[in-house]
C-alpha positions in Angstrom: 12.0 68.0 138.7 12.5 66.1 135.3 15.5 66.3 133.5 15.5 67.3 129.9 16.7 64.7 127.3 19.1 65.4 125.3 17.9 65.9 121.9 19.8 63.9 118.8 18.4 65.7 115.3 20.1 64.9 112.0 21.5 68.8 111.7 24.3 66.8 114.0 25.9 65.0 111.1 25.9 68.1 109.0 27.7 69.8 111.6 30.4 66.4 112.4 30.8 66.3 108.9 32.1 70.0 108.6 34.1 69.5 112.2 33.2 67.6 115.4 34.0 71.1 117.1 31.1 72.7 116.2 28.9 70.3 118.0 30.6 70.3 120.9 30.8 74.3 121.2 27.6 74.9 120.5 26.9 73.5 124.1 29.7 74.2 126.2 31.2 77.2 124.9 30.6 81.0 125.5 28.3 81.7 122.1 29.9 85.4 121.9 32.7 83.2 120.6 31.1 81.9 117.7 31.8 83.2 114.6 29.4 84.1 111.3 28.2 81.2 109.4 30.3 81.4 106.3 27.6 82.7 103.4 27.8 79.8 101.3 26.7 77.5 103.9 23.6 80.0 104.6 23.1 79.6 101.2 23.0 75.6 100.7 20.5 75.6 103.8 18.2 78.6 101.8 18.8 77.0 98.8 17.4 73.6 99.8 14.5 75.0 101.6 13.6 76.9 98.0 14.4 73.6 96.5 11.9 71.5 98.5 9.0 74.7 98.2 9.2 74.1 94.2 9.1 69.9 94.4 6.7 70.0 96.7 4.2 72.0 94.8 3.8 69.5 91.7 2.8 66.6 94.9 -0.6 65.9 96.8 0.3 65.5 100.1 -0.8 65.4 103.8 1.9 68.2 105.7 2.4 68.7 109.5 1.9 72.4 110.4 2.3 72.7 114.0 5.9 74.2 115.4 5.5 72.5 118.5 7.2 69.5 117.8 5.3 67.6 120.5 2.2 68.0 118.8 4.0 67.6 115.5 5.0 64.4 116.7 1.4 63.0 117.6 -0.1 64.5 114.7 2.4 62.5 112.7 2.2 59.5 114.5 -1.7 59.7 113.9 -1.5 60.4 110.4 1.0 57.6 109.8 -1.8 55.2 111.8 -4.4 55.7 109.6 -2.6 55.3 106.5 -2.0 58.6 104.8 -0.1 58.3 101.2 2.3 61.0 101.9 3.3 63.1 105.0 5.7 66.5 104.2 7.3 67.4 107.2 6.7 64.9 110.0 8.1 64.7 113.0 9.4 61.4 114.0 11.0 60.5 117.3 11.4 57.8 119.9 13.5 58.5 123.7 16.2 55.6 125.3 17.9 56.1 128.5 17.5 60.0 128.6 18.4 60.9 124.7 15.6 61.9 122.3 16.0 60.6 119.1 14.1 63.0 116.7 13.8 63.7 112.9 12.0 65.6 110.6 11.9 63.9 107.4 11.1 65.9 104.1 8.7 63.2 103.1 7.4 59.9 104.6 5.9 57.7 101.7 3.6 54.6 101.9 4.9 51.4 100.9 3.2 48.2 101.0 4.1 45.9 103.8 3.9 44.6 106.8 3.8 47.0 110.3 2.6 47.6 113.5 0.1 50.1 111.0 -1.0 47.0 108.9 0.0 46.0 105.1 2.1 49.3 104.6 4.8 50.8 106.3 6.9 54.4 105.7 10.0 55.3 104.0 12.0 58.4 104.5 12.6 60.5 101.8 14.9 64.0 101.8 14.9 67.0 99.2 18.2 68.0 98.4 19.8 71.1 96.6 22.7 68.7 96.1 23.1 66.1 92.6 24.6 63.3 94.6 23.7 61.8 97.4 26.0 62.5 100.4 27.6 60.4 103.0 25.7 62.8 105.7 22.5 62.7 103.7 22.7 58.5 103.9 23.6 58.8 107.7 20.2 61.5 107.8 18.3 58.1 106.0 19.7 55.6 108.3 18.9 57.5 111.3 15.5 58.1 110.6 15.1 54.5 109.5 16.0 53.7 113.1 13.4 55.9 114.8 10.8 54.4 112.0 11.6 51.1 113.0 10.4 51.9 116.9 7.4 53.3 115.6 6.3 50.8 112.8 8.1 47.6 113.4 9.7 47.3 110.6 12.8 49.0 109.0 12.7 50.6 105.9 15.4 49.3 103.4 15.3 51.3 100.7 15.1 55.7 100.8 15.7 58.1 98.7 16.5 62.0 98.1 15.2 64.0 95.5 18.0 66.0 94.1 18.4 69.1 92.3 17.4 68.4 89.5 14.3 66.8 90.5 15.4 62.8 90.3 14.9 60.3 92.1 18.5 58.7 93.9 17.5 55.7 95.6 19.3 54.4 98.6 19.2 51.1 99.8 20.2 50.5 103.4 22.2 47.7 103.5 24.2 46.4 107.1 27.4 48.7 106.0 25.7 51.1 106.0 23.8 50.5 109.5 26.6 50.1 111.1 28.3 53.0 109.9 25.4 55.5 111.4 25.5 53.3 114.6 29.2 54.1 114.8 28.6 57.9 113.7 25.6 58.4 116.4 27.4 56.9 119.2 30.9 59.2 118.3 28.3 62.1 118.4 26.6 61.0 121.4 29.6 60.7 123.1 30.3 65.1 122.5 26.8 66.4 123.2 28.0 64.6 127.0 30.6 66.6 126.9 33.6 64.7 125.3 35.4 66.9 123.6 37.3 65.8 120.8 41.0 66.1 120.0 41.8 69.2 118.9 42.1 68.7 114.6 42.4 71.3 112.1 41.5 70.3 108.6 40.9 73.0 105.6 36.6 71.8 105.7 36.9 73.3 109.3 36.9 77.0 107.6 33.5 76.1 106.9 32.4 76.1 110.4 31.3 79.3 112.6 33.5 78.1 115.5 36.9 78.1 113.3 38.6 80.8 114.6 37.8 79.4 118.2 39.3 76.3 116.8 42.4 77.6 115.8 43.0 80.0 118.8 42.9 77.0 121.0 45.5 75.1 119.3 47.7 78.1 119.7 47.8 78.5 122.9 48.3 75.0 123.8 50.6 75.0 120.4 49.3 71.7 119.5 50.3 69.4 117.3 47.0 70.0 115.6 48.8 72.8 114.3 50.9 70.4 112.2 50.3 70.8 108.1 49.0 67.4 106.6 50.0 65.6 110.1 46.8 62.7 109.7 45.2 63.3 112.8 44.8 59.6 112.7 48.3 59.1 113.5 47.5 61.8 116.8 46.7 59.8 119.5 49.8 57.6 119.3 52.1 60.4 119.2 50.4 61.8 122.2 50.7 58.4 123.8 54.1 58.9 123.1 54.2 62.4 125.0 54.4 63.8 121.8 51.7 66.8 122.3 53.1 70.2 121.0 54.5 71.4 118.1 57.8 71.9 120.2 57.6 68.3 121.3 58.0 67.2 117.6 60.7 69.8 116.5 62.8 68.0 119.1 61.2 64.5 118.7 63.6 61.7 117.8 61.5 59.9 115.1 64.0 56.3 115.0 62.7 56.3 119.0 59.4 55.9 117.6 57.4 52.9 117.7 55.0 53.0 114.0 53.3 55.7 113.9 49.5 54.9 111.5 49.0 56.9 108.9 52.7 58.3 108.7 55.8 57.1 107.4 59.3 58.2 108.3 59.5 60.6 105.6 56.1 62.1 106.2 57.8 62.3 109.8 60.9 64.0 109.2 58.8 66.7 106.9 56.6 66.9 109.9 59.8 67.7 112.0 61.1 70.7 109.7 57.4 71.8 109.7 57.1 72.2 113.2 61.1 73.7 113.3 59.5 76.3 110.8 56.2 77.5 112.8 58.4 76.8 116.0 60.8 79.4 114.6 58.7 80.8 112.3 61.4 80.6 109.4 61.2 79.1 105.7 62.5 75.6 105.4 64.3 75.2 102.3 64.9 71.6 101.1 65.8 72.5 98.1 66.3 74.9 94.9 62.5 75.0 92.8 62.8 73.0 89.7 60.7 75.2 87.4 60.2 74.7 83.6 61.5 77.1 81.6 59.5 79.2 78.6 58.7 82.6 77.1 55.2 82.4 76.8 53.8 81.5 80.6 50.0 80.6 80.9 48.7 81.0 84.6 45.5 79.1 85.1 43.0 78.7 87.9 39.2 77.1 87.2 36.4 78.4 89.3 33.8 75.3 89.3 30.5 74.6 91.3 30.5 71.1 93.0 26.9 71.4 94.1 25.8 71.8 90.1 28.5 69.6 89.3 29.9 72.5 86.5 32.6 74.2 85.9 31.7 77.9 85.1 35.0 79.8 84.7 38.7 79.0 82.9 40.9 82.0 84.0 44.2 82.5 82.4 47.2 85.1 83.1 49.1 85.6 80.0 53.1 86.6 80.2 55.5 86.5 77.3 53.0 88.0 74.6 53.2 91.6 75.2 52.2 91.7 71.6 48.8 90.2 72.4 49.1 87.9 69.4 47.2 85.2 71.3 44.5 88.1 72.6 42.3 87.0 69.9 39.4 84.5 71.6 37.2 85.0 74.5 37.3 88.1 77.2 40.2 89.7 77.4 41.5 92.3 80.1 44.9 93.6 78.4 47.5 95.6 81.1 49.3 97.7 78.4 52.2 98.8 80.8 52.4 95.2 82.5 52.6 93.6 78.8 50.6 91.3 80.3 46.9 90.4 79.8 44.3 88.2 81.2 41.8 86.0 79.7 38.6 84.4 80.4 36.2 82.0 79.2 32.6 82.3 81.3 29.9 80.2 81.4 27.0 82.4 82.3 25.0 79.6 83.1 25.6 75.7 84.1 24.5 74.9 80.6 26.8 76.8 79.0 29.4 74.8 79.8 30.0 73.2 76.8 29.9 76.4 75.0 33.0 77.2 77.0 35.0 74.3 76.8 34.1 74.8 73.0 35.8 78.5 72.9 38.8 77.0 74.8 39.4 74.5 72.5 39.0 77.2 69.8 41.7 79.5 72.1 43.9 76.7 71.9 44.0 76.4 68.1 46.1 79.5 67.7 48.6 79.0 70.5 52.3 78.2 69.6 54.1 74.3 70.4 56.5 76.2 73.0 54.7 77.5 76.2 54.1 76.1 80.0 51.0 76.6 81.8 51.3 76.8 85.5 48.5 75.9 88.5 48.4 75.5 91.7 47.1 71.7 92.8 46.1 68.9 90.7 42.1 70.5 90.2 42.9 72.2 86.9 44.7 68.9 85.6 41.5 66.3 86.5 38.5 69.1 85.1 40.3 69.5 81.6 40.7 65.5 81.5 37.0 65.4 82.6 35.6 67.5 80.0 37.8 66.3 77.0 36.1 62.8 78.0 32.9 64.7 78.2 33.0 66.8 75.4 35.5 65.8 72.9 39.2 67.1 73.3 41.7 67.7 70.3 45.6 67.2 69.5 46.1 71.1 70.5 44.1 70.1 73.9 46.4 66.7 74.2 49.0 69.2 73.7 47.9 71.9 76.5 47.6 69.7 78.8 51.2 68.0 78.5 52.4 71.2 79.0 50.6 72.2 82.6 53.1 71.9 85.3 51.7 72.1 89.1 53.4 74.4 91.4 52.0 72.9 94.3 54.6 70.0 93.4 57.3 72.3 93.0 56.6 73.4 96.7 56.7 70.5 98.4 60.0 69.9 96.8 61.2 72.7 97.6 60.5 74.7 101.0 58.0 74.5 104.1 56.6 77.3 105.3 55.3 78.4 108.5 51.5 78.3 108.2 48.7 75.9 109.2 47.4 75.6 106.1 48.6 75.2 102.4 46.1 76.4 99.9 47.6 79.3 96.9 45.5 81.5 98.9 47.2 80.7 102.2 50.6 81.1 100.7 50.1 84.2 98.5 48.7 85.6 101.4 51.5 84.9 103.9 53.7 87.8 104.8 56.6 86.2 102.8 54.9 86.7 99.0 52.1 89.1 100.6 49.9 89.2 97.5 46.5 91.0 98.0 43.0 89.5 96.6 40.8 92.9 95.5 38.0 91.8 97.8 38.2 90.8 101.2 35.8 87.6 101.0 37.9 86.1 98.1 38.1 82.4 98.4 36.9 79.3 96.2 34.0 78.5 98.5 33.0 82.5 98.4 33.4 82.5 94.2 30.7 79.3 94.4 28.3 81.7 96.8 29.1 84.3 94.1 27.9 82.1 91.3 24.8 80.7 92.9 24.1 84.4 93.6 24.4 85.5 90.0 22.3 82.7 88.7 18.9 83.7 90.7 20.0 87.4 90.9 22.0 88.1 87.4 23.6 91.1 89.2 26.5 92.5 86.9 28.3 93.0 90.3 28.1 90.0 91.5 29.8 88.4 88.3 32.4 91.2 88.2 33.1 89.7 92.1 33.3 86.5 90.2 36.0 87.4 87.5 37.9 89.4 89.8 38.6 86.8 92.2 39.7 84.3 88.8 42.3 87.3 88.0 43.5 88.0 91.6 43.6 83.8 91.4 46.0 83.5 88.2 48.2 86.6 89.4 48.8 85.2 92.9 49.6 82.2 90.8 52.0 84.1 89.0 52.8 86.2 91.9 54.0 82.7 93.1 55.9 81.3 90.4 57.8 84.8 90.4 58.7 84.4 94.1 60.3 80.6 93.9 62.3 81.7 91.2 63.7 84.7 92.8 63.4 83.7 96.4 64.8 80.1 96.2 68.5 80.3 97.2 69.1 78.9 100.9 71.3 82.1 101.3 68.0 84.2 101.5 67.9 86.1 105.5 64.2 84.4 106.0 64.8 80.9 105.0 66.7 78.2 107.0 68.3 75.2 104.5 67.7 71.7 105.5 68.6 68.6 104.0 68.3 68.5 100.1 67.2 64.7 100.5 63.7 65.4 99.8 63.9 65.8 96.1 61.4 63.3 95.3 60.3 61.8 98.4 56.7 61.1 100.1 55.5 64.7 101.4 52.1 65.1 102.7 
């Protein structure tokens, strides 16, 4: 009885890229254990197959019907032996000590040249929904310019993908890059034979259907995986250093240490009072929140699309103008009894963009000198910069954006908390602010779902979803600001106070 190869398909860097878990769980775990696939990623993989339906119309080509991928396979192989111009959907594969290496580019294209065919040979080409090409989508090329090579004789330098918006990206294969997929096949390799990697929980892991299986692991072998911004580069030597739990590095002494990659003594020593905090599952105060001070607070959160490249949303929560004297331009939501109001500029589609940056500028015209806009990491900082340089800023918009102050920086300065991850969401969420998002989806990943949705559906509800989530975003932001000023003495019953030395320091 023949044993059955295992099979090596270019879905596997997809899935490594995301987490190496999913890979791995997908043959050795109990499948009742897997989880949903989260509903934007359903919706990249039916938005690229919509994608490639619409290119592929405006081409003469030859396609490969058959689902078996045998037959595929010869019919391909035939097809590329006689010459054809253009093959959609080939099958492409070659087998080596008991692994099948198979592929399926979008497109194989004739180019003149010597091959085992005669004066031409075949490049691969892929159709992507993206604007960019990937690192995943180059490791795809590469790997399908190795299985080519078996077949033809000859590897194919130079690929493509066809983005989005229907361009051309070349890719030329250089050694690098060869290497690079050589390394990447061989890592995968390694799990589909069942070595299974150290645990590691990174925020992209959310984006896999075996996350919850992921995390449920760690806890009950309280792994050091656990550890907030812990590089799980700097893993393996700690474990060779019988430094595996989170208990083993609340107690771990760090000067015993020999260097640790990736980590320096300070990221140690946070590392340390982040484990004492989920071990005891306690605040960490380091130190009192240094918080600017102003009547008028703008809250601000931007919803963008990094698959359009666009940004389609600027949210604000407005406190300290419960006259509404700056209620003037764009949406506005006003919360009479709150005093409070928010305010929104929406671009309905990617190309009104510009139009919203244009009514933001505009906003910003009638604003005081004296006010402090607050956000939570550095994304609504680098997109304003961006689309000044982009589409022209102003001395009001030099202004604004002097005045942003990131919270996320006030955090780190200030207190650990027990969690595994770090996000607003993660922290407004926790039991020790306990804000509440209106809908139970709500998350930056879901908003861009929501977005893509509205743009082939134009569903009222579905942007209503959209601005709802940029509210709840800019009150939990607010909802955080309220709760390091009021919550930030060391006295407090839930927080333990630690060394004050951290004002300043390196923090992961």
């Amino acid at each position: 009885m023949s044993i059955k190869p295992i099979v090596f398909t270019p879905t596997l860097f997809f899935k490594r890229a995301v987490c190496p878990h999913w890979i791995w769980h997908d043959i050795f775990s109990d499948p009742t254990d897997k989880g949903e696939m989260p509903e934007l990623t359903l919706k990249l993989f039916e938005q690229g197959v919509l994608h490639e339906k619409e290119y592929i119309e405006e081409l003469e080509y030859t396609q490969v019907e058959q689902v078996n991928l045998l037959q595929a396979f010869d019919n391909t192989l035939a097809l590329m032996k006689i010459g054809e111009e253009l093959i959609y959907q080939g099958v492409i594969q070659y087998e080596e000590n008991g692994i099948l290496y198979q592929g399926r580019p979008d497109l194989l294209k004739k180019v003149p040249g010597k091959s085992n065919f005669g004066n031409f040979y075949y490049q691969p080409i892929e159709i992507k929904s993206s604007k960019e090409i990937k690192q995943e989508q180059k490791y795809q090329l590469v790997f399908c310019g190795i299985i080519l090579e078996r077949l033809q004789g000859v590897f194919p330098k130079e690929s493509a993908i066809i983005n989005k918006d229907k361009e051309t990206i070349p890719f030329l294969i250089n050694r690098e890059e060869c290497e690079k997929t050589v390394n990447r096949i061989e890592e995968i390799l390694r799990i589909l034979k069942g070595d299974k990697p150290p645990l590691k929980l990174v925020s992209n892991c959310k984006n896999s259907p075996w996350f919850k299986k992921c995390v449920s692991e760690a806890e009950e072998k309280n792994d050091i995986a656990l550890l907030y911004h812990l590089d799980c580069r700097s893993h393996r030597v700690l474990r060779n250093c019988g430094i595996n739990t989170v208990s083993d590095v609340a107690s771990m002494d760090i000067d015993s240490l020999p260097k640790i990659p990736f980590a320096s003594k300070e990221t140690l020593e946070r590392v340390k009072i982040q484990a004492q905090s989920l071990e005891e599952k306690k605040l960490k105060w380091l130190a009192d929140p240094r918080l600017p001070q102003s009547d008028l607070k703008i809250f601000f959160d931007i919803e963008g699309d990094p698959l359009l490249q666009s940004q389609y949303l600027f949210g604000f929560w407005i406190s300290g103008d419960s006259d509404f004297k700056y209620a003037k331009i764009g949406n506005i939501r006003k919360y009479e009894n709150e005093g409070k109001y928010f305010l929104y500029f929406l671009a309905e589609e990617p190309d009104d963009e510009e139009t919203l940056w244009k009514q933001f500028l505009e906003w910003l015209d009638i604003l005081p000198d004296e006010y402090i806009v607050f956000h939570y990491a550095n994304y609504e900082k680098t997109w304003t910069a961006k689309l000044a340089e982009k589409y022209g800023g102003s001395e009001k918009f030099s202004h604004f954006h002097s005045k942003l102050f990131d919270l996320e920086d006030a955090r780190k300065d200030s207190v650990i908390f027990p969690l595994y991850f770090y996000s607003i969401k993660d922290i407004a969420k926790s039991r020790f602010i306990n804000f509440k998002w209106r809908h139970e989806k709500a998350g930056g990943a879901q908003s861009i779902f929501w977005y893509e949705k509205w743009l082939e559906e134009k569903d009222p509800e579905v942007l209503k979803d959209i601005i709802n989530y940029n509210e709840d975003d800019v009150r939990a932001t607010e909802f955080f600001y309220l709760w390091l000023t009021k919550y930030s003495s060391p006295h407090d019953s839930e927080a333990t106070p630690v060394f004050p030395q951290f004002m300043g320091s390196q923090v992961p």
